[in-house]
N, C-alpha and C positions, 0 to 999 in steps of 0.2 A: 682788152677793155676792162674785164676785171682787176688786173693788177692797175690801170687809172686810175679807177674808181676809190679802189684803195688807197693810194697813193694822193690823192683829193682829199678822202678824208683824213688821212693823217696830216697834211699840210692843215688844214685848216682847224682840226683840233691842237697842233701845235701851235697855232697860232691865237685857240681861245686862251691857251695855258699862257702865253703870254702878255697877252690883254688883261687875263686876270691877276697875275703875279706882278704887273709891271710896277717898277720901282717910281715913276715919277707919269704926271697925266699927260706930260708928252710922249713919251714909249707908249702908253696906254693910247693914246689917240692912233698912232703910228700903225700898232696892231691893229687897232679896229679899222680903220681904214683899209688893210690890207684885205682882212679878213671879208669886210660887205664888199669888197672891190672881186675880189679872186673868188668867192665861196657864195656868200649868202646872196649875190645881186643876181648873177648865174640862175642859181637852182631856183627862185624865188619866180624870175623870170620863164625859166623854162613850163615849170607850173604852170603860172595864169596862162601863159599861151597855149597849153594842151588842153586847160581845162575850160578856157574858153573863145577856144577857136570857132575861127569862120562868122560870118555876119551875123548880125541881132543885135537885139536891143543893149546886152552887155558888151560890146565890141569898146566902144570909147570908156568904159569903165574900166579895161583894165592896168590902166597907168594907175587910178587912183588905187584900185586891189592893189598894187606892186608897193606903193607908197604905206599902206596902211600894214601892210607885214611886216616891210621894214621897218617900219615905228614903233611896233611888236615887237620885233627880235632887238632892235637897240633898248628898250625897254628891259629887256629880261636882260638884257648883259649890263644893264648897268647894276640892275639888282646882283648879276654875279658875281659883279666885281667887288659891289660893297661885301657881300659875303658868299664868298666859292664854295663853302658847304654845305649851306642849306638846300637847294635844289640843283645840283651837277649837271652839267648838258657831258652824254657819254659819246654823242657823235652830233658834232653839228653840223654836218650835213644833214643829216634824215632830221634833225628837231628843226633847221629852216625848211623844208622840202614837209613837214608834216603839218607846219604851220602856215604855211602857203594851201597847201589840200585843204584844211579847214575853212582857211577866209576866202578860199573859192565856194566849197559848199555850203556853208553859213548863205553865200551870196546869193547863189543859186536855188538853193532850198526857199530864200526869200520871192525869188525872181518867180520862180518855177514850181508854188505848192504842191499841184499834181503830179507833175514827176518825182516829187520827192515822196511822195506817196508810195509812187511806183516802184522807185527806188530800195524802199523799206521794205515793200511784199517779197520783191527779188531777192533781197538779200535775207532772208526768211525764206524761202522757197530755194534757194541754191544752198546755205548749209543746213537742210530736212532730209532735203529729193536724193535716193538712192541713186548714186552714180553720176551725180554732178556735186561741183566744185566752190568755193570761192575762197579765192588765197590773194596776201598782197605782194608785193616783189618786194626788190630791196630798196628799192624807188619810192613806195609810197603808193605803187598803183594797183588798184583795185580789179584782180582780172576772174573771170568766174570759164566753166567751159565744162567739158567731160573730168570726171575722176580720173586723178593720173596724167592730165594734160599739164600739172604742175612746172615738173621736171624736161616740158619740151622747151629746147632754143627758140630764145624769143628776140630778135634785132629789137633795138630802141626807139625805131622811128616807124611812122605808119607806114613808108616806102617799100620795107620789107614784108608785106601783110599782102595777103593774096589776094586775088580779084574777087572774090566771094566775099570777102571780110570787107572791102573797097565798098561792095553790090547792097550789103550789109546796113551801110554808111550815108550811101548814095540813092539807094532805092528800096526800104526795108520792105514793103509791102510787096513786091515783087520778088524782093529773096526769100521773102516766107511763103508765097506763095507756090514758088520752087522749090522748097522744104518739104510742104503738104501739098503735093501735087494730090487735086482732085477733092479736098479741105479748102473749106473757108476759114482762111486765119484770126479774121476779124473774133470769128467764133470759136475760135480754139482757145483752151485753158492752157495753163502754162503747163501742164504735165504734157501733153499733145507735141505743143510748138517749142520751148525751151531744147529739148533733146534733139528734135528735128532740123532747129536753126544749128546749134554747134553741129550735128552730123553736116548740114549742108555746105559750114564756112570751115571745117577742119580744122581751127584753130582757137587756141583763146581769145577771148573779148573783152575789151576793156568792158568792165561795168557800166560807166556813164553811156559806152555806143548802145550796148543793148538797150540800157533803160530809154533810150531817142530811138530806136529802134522799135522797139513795143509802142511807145506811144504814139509813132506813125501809122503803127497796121492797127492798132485799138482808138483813133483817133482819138486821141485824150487832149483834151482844149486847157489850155491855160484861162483863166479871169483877168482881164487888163488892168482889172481895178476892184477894190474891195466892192463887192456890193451887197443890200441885204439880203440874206436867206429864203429861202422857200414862205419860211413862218415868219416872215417880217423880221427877225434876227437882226441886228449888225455886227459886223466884226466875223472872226476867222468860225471858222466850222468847228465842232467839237471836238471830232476827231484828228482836228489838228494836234492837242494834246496829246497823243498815240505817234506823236514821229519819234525817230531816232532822238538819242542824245543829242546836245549841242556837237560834242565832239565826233564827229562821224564818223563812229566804229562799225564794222560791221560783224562784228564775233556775237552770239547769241547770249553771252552773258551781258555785255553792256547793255541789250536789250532787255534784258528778263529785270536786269536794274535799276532800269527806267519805267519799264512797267508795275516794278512792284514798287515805286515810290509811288508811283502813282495812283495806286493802289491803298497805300497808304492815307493818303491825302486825300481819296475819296472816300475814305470809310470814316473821317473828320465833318463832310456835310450833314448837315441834318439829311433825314431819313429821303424826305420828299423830295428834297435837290438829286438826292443819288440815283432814284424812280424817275425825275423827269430825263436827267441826263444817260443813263446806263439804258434805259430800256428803246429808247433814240436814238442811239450812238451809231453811227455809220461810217465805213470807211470813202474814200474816191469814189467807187463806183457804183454806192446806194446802199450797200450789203450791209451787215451787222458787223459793226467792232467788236462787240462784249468778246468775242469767242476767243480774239488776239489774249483776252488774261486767261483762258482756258490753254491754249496752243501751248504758250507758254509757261506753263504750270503757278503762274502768280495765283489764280484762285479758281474756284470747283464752279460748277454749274450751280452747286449747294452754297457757297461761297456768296454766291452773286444775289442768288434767291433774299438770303437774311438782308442784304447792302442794301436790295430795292424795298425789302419789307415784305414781302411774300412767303407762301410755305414752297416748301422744293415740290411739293408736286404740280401747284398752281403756276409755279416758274418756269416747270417742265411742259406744262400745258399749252406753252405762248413760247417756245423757245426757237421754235423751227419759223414761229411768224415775225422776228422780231427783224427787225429794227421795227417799233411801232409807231403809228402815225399818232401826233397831238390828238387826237380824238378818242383815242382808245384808251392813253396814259391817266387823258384825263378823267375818264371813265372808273379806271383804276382806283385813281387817287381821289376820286371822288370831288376834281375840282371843275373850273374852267378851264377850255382848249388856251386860254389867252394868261391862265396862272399858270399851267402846265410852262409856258414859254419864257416866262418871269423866274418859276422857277431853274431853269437850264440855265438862261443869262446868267442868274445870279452864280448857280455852281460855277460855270465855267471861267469865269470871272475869278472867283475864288482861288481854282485850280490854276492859273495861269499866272495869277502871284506869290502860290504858294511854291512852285514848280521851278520862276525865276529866280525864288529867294534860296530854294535848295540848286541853286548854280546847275539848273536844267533848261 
């Protein structure tokens, strides 16, 4: 299988090299054709159907997903063509198979805010937690598990995956609850249940199963439809600004670089927007955001204090109570609970075009 795989992609970067070199835009057509035919339709397809198998709402989208990469990838080759040295593709299998992963999680991430939520804790929680894992294969896929489960044989298809990992899949609440015999899983932190679920399924785990897996035993609800806020709000929650990059990395720097642009760009609102939105900030499950730039090292608890307008000891004072309710902020800032929410709007708004314009 390895020496295939190999062998696949040297075909088909042999085949960009000729595409790009070609002498006339018939040869050039020739190769491109070979190349989406043999290389890029393949992998591009194999993709969306891993990533979004099985029934739901995305099931009849993934033709258009299939269509819209390739549109992608003929796009960028034609830029290569007009000029092969500005941005080189060094293997084009993994740059089609990397960009097929993106325009599924772009999709998904849209589809599915909460899990992508979810998503980003895990992946924050697996490269931290002493003696657990997250690495990606040569595939493109995202697998997390015990430290050292790197290096185990892994077949390519879910056929070879054991009945635990199937059970996993299939009944997660049940498998976690066979993890923490005698535990309520619902109730367990990930330091608890993470460790206990790879112990029970003895293998690596694609990312995405886990992440549908948590949010079966943590019943984590999707929204069908944009609706307002608690505080009369419209539009996406704050802490949606706090997800991953567009490009879904999952290494701790891409993150810490997205956090401190973000960081950035919040320290550009007036004083009172950063106090409405920072001192409210919550992640999925109610909690406080502020700490993700502390976790992080983006900025100090002292850091945060000057951004909302406070002394660090007054900061420190309300840190353990925070995410705070419109009533208290507004207390703070000496306004109304219903300027308090005007000002959020507005920051958040701010941040959401500042964020797209820095290609976030």
């Amino acid at each position: 299988m390895p020496f295939i795989r190999q062998q696949q992609t040297t075909d088909a970067d042999a085949l960009l090299a000729a595409y790009t070199a070609a002498p006339t835009e018939a040869d050039a057509d020739a190769a491109l054709a070979r190349l989406f035919e043999d290389h890029a339709e393949p992998v591009v397809a194999r993709v969306v159907r891993r990533k979004l198998r099985g029934p739901g709402p995305h099931a009849n989208d993934a033709e258009d997903l299939r269509g819209q990469v390739m549109l992608q990838l003929l796009t960028r080759l034609a830029e290569l063509r007009a000029d092969p040295h500005a941005r080189p593709i060094q293997n084009f299998g993994g740059y089609a198979a990397a960009a097929a992963y993106r325009a599924c999680a772009d999709y998904l991430r849209a589809l599915y805010p909460q899990r992508h939520s979810l998503r980003n804790k895990l992946r924050y929680f697996l490269t931290h937690q002493t003696g657990l894992a997250l690495w990606e294969t040569a595939e493109g896929e995202w697998l997390c598990g015990r430290r050292g489960w790197q290096d185990l044989p892994r077949g390519p298809e879910a056929a070879v995956r054991g009945a635990r990992y199937q059970e996993l899949r299939e009944d997660a609440r049940r498998a976690a609850e066979r993890a923490l015999p005698g535990a309520d899983p619902q109730a367990a932190g990930l330091e608890a249940l993470l460790p206990a679920l790879f112990d029970y399924v003895g293998e690596p785990v694609e990312l995405d199963d886990l992440v549908a897996a948590l949010a079966e035993v943590w019943n984590v609800k999707e929204q069908q439809q944009a609706e307002p806020s608690r505080d009369g709000e419209a539009g996406p929650a704050a802490v949606e600004l706090l997800a991953a990059p567009r490009i879904d990395l999952a290494d701790e720097l891409a993150q810490r670089m997205y956090l401190a642009r973000l960081w950035r760009e919040l320290l550009e609102l007036p004083v009172r927007q950063r106090a409405a939105l920072l001192l409210n900030l919550r992640d999925a499950q109610g909690a406080s955001a502020v700490e993700l730039f502390v976790i992080t090292g983006v900025a100090s608890p002292r850091d945060i204090a000057v951004a909302v307008g406070m002394e660090p000891d007054e900061f420190a004072s309300i840190w353990n109570g925070l995410p705070l309710e419109d009533k208290a902020v507004a207390e703070l800032l000496g306004a109304t609970r219903q300027q308090v929410i005007n000002l959020r709007k507005c920051a958040r708004e701010r941040l959401a075009r500042r964020m797209r314009a820095g290609g976030f």
